[in-house]
N, C-alpha and C positions, 0 to 999 in steps of 0.2 A: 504493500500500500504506500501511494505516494507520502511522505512526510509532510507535506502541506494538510493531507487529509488528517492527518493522525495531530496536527501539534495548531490548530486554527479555533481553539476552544480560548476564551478570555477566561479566565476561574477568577470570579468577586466575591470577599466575604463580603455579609452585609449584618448592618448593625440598623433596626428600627427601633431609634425609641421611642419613650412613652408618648400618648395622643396622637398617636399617626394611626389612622385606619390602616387596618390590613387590605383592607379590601382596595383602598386605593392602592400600598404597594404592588398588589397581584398585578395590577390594571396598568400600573407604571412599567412592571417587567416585562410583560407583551407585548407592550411598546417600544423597548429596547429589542426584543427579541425581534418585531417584524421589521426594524428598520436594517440591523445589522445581519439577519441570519441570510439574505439574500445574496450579500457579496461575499457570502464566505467565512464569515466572524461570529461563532456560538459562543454563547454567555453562560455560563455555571456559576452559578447562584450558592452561596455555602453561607448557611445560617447555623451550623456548626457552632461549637465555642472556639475550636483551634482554627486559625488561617494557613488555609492551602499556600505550597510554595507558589511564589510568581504569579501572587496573588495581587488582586487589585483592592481595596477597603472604600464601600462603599457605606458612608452615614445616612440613613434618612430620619432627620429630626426636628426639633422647632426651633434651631439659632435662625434669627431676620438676616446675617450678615451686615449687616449695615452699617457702615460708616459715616461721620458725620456729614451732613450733605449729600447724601444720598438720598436722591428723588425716585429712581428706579431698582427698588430692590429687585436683589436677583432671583430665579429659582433657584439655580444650584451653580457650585463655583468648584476647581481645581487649578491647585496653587503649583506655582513653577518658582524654580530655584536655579541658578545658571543657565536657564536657557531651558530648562529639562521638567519635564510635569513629575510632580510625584504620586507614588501609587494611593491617592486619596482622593474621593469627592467626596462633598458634603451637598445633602438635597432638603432645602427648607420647605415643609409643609406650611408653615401660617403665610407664607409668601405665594406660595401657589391658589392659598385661600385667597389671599388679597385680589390676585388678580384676578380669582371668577367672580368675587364681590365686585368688581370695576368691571366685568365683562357683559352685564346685563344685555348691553344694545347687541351682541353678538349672539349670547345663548339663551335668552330669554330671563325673568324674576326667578332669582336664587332663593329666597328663602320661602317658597313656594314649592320648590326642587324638590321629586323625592328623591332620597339618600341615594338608589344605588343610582341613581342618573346623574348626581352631585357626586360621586365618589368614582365613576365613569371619565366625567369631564377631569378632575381632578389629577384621575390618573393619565391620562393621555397625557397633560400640560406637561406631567411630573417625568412622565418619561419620555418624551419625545425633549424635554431638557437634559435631560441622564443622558441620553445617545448622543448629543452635543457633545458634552462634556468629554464622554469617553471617548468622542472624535477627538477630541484634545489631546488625550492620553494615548491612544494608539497613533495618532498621527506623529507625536511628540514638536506639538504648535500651537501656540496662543495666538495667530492671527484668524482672522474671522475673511468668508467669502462672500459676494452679495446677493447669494441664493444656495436653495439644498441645506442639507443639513448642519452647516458650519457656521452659516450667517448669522449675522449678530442679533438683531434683531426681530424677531418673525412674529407679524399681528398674532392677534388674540385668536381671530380666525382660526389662523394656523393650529394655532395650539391645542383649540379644540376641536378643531372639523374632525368628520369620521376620515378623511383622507391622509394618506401620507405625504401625497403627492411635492408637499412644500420640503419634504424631510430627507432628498434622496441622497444617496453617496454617490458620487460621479467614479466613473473609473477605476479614474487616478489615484483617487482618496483609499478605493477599493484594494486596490495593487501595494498603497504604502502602507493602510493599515494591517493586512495579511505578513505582509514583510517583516514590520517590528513586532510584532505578535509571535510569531515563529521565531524569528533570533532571541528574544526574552526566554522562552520557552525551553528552548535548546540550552541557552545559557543557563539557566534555572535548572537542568535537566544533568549537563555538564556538572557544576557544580554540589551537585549531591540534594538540590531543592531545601536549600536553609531557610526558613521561616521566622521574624522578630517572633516572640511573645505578642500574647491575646492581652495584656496588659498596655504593651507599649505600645500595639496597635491603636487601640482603644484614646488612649491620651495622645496621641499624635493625630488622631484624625476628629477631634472634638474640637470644634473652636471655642465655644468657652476661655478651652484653656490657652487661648493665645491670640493676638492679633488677626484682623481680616487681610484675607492679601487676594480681590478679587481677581487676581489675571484669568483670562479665559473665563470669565462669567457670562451667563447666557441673562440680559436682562427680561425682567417681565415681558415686557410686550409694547410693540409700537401703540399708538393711540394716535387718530381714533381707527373704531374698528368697522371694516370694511360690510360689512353684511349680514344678517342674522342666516347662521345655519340652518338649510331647508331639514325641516322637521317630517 
């Protein structure tokens, strides 16, 4: 079997804390899974205590990110260090709330919403930002393109429509992200797959415990918004 087939799996722990519906995680992860599984790139999901080697540590919780002056909180952010993403994103649920509270003229009266249709929307926004992000991380690039999945900005629309159509990986994207996916793996593989600690993980990827450093942050959403979703 070719090695591409065999080593093209992403493995993320993930950490959900408290007041995040599951139901929106689930809804967030299908989203990642239909945007990436197509060029090539499977997600393995490990809610495990211990972290898989050449793992990636994904938080989904309720820090805003926010720094002062900050008008457009983000959904979700991964911080770079010399040029280089590290293996951590952080995904804000009360920010994702924010924005279907401001998206009314796009999805219709939210607090009218039944739940699984509000945790529906939610999760789309939630993961169609994750697969952002994680373009980030596999591409190993905090620059932004002005369409497809890596764009900086993608209305509300976007975020919720039942479509993908705004969220695609070009090629190219396809080809580099398969590339550093595979060399990390191999390396990780070479190396005997050493894993930090479930502790130091934990504290390194909480912001809490440290300054915000949004590079490669996926903002909320343009405004205003373009159309209300045919229902």
């Amino acid at each position: 079997m070719p090695i591409a087939a065999t080593l093209a799996a992403l493995v993320i722990t993930l950490t959900i804390q408290p007041d995040v519906p599951l139901g929106v995680v689930d809804h967030a992860l299908v989203e990642v899974d239909a945007i990436w599984r197509p060029i090539g790139v499977s997600t393995i999901w490990n809610r495990a205590v211990s972290r898989a080697p050449a793992s990636l540590h994904v938080v989904i919780g309720t820090a805003r990110g926010l720094d002062k002056g900050d008008a457009d909180p983000p959904l979700g952010w991964i911080v770079f260090e010399a040029g280089q993403p590290q293996p951590e994103i952080y995904m804000s649920y009360p920010n994702a709330v924010a924005l279907l509270a401001r998206s009314s003229g796009v999805i219709g009266s939210v607090p009218t919403m039944p739940i699984v249709q509000r945790e529906t929307y939610l999760g789309r926004a939630m993961g169609r930002a994750l697969a952002h992000e994680l373009g980030h991380y596999l591409l190993a690039d905090a620059t932004h393109t002005t369409r497809g999945l890596m764009k900086a900005r993608p209305t509300a629309y976007a975020l919720f429509s039942p479509s993908l159509e705004a969220f695609a990986v070009t090629p190219d994207e396809g080809t580099r992200a398969l590339s550093r996916l595979n060399a990390e793996l191999l390396a990780a593989h070479s190396e005997g797959g050493s894993s930090p600690s479930d502790a130091d993980a934990t504290t390194k990827s909480d912001p809490s415990n440290r300054p915000f450093r949004l590079q490669g942050a996926l903002p909320w959403a343009e405004a205003p918004w373009p159309r209300p979703i045919p229902r």
